[in-house]
N, CA, C and O atoms as a GROMACS GRO file, in nm:
protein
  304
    1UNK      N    1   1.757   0.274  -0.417
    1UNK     CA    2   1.663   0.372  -0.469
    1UNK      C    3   1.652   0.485  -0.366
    1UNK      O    4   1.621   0.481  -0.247
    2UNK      N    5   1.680   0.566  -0.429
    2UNK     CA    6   1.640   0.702  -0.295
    2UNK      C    7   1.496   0.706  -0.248
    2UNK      O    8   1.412   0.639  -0.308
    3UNK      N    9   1.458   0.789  -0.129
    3UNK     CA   10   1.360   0.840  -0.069
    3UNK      C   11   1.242   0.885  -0.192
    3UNK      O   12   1.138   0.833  -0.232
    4UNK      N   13   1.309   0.994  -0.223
    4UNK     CA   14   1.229   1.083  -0.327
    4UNK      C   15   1.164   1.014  -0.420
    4UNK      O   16   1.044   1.034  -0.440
    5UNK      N   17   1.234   0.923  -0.489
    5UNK     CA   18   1.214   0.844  -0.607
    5UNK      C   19   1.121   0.725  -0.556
    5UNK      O   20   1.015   0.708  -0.617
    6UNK      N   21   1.157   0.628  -0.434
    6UNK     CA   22   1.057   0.606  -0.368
    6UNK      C   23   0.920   0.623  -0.332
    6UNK      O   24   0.836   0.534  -0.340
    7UNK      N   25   0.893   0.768  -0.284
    7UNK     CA   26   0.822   0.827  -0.274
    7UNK      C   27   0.677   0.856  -0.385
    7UNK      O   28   0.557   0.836  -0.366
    8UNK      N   29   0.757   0.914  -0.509
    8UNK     CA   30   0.711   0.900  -0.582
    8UNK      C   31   0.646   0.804  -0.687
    8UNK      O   32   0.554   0.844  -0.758
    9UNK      N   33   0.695   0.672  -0.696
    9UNK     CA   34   0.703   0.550  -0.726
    9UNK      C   35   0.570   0.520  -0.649
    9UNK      O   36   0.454   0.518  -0.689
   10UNK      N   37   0.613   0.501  -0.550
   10UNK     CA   38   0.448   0.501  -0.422
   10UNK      C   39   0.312   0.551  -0.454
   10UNK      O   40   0.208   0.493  -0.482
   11UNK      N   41   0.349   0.695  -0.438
   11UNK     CA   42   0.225   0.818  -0.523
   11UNK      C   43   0.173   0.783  -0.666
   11UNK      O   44   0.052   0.804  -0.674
   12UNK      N   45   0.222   0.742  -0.768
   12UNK     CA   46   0.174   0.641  -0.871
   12UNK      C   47   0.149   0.551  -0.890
   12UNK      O   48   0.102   0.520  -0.999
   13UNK      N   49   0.168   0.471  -0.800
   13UNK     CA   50   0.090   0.318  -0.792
   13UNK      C   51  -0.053   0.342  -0.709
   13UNK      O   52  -0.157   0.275  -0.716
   14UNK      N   53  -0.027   0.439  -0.641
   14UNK     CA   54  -0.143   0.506  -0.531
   14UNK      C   55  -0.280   0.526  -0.638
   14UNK      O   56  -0.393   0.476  -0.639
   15UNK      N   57  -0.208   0.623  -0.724
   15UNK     CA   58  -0.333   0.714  -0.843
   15UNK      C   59  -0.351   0.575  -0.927
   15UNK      O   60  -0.465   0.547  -0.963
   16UNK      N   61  -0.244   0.488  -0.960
   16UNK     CA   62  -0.286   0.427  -1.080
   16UNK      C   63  -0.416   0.314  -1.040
   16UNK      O   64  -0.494   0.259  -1.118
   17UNK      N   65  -0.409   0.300  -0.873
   17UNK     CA   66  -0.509   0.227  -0.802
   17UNK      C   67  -0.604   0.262  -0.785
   17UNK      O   68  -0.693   0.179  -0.770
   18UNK      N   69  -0.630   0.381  -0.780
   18UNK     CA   70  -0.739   0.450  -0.738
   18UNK      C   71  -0.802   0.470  -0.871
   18UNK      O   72  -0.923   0.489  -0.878
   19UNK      N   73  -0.716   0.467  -0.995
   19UNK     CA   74  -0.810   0.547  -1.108
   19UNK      C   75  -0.858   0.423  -1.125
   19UNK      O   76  -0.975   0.413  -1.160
   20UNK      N   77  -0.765   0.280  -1.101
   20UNK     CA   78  -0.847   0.180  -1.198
   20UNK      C   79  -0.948   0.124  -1.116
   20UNK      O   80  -1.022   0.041  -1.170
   21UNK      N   81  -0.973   0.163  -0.953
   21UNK     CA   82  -1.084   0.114  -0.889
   21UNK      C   83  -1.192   0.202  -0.908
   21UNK      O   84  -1.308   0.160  -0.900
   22UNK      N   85  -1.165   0.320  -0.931
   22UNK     CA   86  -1.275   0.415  -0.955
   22UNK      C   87  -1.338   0.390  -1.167
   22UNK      O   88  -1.445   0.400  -1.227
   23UNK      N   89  -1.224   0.363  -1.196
   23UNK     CA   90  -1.314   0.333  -1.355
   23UNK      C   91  -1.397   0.167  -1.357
   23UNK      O   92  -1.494   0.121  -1.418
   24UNK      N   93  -1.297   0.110  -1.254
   24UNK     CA   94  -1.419  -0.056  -1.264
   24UNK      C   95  -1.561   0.006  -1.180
   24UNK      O   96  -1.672  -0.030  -1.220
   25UNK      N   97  -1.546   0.120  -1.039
   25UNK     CA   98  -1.659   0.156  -1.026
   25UNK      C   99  -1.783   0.174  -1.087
   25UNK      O  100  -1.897   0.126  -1.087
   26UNK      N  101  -1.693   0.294  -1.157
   26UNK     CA  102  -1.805   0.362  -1.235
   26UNK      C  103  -1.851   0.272  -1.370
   26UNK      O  104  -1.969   0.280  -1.404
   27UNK      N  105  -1.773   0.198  -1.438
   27UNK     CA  106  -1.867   0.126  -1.524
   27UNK      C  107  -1.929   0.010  -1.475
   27UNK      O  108  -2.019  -0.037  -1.545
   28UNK      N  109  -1.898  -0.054  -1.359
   28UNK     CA  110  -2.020  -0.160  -1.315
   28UNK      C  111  -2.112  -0.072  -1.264
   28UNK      O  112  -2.227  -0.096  -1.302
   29UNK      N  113  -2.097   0.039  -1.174
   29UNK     CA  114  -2.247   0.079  -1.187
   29UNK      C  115  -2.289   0.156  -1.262
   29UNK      O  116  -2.396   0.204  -1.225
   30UNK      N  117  -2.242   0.202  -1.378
   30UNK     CA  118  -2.340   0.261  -1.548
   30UNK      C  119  -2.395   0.097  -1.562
   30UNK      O  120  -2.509   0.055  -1.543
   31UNK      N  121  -2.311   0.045  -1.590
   31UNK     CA  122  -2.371  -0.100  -1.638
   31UNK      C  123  -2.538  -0.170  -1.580
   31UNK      O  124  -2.637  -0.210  -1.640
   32UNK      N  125  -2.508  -0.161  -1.465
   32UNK     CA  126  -2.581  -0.233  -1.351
   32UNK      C  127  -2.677  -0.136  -1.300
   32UNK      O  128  -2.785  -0.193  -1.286
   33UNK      N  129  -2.682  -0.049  -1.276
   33UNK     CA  130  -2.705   0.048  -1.204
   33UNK      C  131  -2.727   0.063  -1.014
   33UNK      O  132  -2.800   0.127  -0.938
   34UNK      N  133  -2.609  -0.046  -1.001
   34UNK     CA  134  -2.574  -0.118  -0.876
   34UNK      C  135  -2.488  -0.031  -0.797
   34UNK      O  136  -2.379  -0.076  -0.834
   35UNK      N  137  -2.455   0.076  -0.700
   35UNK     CA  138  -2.342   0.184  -0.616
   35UNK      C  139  -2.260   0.044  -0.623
   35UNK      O  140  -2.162   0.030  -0.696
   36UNK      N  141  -2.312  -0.062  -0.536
   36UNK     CA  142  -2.218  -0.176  -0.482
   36UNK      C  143  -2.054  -0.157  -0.538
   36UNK      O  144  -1.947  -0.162  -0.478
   37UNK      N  145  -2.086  -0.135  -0.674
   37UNK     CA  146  -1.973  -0.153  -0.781
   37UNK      C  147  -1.831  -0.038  -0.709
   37UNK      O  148  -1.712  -0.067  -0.701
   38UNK      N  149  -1.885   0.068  -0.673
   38UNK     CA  150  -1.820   0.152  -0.580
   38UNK      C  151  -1.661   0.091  -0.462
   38UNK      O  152  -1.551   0.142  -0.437
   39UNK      N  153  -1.733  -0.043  -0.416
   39UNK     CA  154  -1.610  -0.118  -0.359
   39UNK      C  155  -1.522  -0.146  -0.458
   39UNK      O  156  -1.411  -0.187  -0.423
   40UNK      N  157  -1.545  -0.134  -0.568
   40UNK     CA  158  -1.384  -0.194  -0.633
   40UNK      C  159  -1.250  -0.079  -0.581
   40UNK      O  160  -1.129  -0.102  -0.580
   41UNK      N  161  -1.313   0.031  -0.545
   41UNK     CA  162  -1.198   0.142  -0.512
   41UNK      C  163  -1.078   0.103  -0.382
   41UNK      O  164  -0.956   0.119  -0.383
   42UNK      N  165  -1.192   0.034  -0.248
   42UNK     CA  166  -1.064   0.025  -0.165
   42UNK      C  167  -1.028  -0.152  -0.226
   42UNK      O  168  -0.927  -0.208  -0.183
   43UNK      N  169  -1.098  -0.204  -0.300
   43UNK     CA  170  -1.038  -0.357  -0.342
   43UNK      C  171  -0.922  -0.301  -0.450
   43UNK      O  172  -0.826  -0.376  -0.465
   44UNK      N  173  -0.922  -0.200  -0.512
   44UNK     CA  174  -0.798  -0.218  -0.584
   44UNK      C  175  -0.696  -0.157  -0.488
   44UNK      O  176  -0.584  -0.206  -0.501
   45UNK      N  177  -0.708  -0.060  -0.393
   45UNK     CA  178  -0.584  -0.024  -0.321
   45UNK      C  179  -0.559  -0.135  -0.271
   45UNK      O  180  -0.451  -0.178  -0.312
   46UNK      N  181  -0.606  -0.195  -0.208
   46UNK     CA  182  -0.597  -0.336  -0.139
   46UNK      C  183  -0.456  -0.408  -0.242
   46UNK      O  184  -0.333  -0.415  -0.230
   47UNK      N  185  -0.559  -0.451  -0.342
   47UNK     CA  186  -0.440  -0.526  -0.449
   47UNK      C  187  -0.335  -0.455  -0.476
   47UNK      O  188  -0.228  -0.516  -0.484
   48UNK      N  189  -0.336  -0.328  -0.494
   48UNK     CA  190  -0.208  -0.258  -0.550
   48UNK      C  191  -0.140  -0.265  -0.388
   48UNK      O  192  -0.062  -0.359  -0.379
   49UNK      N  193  -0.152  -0.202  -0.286
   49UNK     CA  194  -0.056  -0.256  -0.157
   49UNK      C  195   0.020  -0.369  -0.171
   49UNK      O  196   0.143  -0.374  -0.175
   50UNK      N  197  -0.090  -0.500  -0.181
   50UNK     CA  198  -0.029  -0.634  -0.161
   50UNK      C  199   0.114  -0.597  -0.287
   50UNK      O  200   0.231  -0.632  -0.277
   51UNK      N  201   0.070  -0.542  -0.361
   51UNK     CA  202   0.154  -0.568  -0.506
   51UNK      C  203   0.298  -0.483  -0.464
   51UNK      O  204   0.415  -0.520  -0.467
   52UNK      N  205   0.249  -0.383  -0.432
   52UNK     CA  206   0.362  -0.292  -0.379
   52UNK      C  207   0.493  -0.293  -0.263
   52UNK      O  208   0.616  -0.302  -0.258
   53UNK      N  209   0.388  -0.278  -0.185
   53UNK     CA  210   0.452  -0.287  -0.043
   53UNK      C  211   0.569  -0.432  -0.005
   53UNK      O  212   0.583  -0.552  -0.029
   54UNK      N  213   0.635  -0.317   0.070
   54UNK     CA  214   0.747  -0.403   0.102
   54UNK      C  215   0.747  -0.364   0.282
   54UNK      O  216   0.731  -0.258   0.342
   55UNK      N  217   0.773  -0.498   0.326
   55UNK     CA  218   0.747  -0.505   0.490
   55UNK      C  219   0.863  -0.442   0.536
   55UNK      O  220   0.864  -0.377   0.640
   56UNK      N  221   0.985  -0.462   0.449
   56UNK     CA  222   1.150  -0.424   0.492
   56UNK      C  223   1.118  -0.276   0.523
   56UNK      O  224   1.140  -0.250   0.641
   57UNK      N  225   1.077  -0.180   0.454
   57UNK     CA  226   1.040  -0.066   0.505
   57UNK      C  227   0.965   0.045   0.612
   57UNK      O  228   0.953   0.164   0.642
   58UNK      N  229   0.916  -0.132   0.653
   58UNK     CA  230   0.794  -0.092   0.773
   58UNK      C  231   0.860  -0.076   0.964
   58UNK      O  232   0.820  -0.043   1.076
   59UNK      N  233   0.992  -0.128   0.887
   59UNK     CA  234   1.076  -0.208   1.042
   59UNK      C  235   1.200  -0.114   1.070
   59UNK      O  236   1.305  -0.106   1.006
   60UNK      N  237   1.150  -0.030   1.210
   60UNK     CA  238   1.280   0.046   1.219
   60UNK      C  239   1.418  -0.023   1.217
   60UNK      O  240   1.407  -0.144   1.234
   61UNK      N  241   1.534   0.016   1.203
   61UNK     CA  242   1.659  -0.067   1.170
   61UNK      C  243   1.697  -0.084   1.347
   61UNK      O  244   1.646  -0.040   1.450
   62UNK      N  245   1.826  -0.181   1.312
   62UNK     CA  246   1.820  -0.225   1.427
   62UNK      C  247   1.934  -0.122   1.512
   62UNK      O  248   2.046  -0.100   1.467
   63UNK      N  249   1.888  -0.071   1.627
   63UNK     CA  250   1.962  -0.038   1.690
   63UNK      C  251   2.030  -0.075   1.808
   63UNK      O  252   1.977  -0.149   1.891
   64UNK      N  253   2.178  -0.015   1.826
   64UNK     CA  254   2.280  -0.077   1.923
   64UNK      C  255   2.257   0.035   2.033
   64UNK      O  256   2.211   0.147   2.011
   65UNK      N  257   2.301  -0.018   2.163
   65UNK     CA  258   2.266   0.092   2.291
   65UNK      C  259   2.439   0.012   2.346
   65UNK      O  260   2.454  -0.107   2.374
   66UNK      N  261   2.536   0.108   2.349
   66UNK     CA  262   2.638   0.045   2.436
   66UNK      C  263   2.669  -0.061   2.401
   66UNK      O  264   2.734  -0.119   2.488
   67UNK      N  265   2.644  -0.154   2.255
   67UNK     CA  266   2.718  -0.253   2.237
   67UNK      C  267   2.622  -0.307   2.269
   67UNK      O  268   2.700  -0.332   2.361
   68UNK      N  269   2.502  -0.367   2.298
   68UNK     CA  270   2.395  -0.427   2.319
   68UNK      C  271   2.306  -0.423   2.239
   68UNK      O  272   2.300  -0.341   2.147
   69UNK      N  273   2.206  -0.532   2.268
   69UNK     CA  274   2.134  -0.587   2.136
   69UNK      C  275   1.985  -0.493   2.190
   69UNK      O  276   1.966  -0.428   2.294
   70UNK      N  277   1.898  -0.519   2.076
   70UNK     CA  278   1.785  -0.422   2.114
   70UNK      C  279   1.725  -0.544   2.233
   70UNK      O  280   1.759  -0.660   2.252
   71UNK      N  281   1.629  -0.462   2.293
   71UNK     CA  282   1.565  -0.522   2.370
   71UNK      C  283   1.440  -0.598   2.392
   71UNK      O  284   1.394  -0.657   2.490
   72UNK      N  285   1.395  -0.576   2.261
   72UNK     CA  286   1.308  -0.674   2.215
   72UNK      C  287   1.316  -0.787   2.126
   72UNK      O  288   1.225  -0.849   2.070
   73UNK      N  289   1.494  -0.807   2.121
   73UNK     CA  290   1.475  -0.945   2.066
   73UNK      C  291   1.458  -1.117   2.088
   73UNK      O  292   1.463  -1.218   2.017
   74UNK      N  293   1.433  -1.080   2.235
   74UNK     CA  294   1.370  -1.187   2.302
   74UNK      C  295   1.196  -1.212   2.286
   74UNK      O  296   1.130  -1.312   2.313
   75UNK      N  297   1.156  -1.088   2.235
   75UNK     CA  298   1.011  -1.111   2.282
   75UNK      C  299   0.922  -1.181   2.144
   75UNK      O  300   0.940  -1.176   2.022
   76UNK      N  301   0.818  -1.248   2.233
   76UNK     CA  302   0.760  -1.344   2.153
   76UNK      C  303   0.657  -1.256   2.039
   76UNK      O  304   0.592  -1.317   1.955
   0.00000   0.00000   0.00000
């Protein structure tokens, strides 16, 4: 998958998280008349991350120095 497409893919799971934590917001507190309800916003980014995210992307690749291994692959 390219960057771009990536990218974008990202940015819509982003909005689609945010709209659906901000609409469970706002109708538990019309409902309730409770703000509390307000946390569903970072609980759904939360869930949409877990759902999303991929760790492989988080990890610079491995690099060679002179034919040598990186230097932190000893460390605990």
């Amino acid at each position: 998958m390219s960057a771009s497409r990536n990218l974008k893919n990202r940015l819509a799971w982003f909005v689609v998280c945010l709209s659906a934590g901000a609409a469970a917001g706002m109708a538990g507190a019309w409902f309730t008349g409770n703000p509390s309800w307000y946390l569903a916003i970072p609980v759904a980014l939360a869930l949409g991350w877990l759902r999303v995210a991929n760790p492989d992307e988080c990890t610079p690749p491995a690099t060679r120095r002179a034919g040598r291994a990186p230097d932190d692959d000893g460390a605990p």
